[in-house]
N, C-alpha and C positions, 0 to 999 in steps of 0.2 A: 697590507690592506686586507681587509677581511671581505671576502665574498661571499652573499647572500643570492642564493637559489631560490626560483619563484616555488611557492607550495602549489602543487595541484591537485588540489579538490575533486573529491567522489562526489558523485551525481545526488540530486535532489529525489530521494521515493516517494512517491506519492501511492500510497493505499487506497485502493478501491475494492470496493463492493457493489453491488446495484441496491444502494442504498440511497436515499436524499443525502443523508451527511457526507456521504462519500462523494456523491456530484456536488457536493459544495466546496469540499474539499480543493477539485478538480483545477476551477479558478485560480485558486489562492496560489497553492502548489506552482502553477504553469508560470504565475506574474512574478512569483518569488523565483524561481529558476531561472524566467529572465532578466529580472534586475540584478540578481546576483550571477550572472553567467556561468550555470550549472546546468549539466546537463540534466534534462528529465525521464524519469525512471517509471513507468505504470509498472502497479503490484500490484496483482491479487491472489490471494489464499486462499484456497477452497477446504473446509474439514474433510476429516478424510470419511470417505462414503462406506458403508459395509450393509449388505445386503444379506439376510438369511439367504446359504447354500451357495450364492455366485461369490462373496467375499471368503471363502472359507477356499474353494480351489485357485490356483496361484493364477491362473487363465483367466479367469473369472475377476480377480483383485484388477488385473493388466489393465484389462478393457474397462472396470469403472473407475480407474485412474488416466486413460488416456480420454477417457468421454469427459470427465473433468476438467480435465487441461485444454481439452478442444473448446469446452463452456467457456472456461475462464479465456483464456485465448479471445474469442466472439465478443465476451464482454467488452475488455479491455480495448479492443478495435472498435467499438461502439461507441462507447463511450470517448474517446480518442476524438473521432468523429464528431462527436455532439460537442464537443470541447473546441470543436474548430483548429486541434493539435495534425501537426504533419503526419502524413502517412509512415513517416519513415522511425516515428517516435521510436525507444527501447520498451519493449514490455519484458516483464516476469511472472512468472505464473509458480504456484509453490501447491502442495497440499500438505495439509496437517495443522498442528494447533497455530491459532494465526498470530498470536504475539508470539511464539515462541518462533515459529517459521519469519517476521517480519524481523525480527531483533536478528535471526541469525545471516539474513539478508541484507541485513542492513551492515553488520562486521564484513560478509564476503565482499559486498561493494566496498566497501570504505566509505558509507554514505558522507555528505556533509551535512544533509537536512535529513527529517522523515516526514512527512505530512500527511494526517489520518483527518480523517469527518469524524465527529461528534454525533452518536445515534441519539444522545437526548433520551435516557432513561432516566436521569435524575441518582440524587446519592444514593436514595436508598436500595433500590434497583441494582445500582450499579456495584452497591456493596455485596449484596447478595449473590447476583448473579455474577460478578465480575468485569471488569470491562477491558479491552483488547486494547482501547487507548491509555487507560491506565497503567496498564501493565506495560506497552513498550514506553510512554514515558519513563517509568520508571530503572527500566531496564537496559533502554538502548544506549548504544555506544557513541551516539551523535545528537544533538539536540534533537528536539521531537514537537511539532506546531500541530497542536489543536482545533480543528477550525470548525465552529459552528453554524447554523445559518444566518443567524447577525452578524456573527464576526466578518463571514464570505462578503455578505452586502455590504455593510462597512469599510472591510477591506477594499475592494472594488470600487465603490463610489465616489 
């Protein structure tokens, strides 16, 4: 007889910013997590900060990476908050390029999901400038959910 073992599943990330797309996100992300009973993951990526003269001595780099991490931290409990999400949620907090840091987050969890907001710059915009959702869909290791602010209301309703 052949024996089949449950699979378990990496947690659902959901990417945040203090963005509108990203508190649209927020929704979708949490109702997906619990339909599919996955645990939920807050991420946020801060670029990395460099300041003439304090980013140049290594003391100096510390502290505007721990005042960073304390932001993103505040957000993430904020937002959580406003999301009506337990106190007890997982956050993650990363600095550096934020697709490349989310993608690499996403392989250390094992996610099952990614779930980013849509900032709504449009194609051409988005060509030029790049975009952070384009780049981990295309990149990440796990499927990856776009979510607009239609899509959110929709989704939702």
């Amino acid at each position: 007889a052949v024996r089949v073992l449950p699979v378990l599943m990496g947690p659902l990330i959901c990417c945040l910013d203090d963005t509108d797309g990203a508190r649209h996100a927020l929704p979708v992300a949490h109702e997906l997590a619990t339909r599919l009973k996955l645990e939920l993951v807050l991420l946020h990526v801060a670029p990395p900060t460099e300041l003439p003269g304090v980013s140049a001595a290594r003391a100096g780099q510390q502290r505007l990476q721990d005042a960073e991490i304390g932001d993103a931290e505040s957000l993430l409990a904020q937002l959580a908050d406003e999301g009506g999400l337990a106190p007890e949620v997982r956050t993650r907090t990363a600095i550096g390029h934020p697709a490349e840091r989310i993608i690499a987050l996403c392989e250390e969890e094992q996610a099952a999901i990614v779930v980013l907001g849509s900032r709504g710059r449009g194609g051409i915009r988005s060509a030029l400038l790049g975009s952070v959702s384009s780049e981990v869909a295309a990149k990440a290791p796990c499927p990856c959910v776009i979510v607009s602010p239609s899509a959110a209301r929709n989704f939702l309703t």
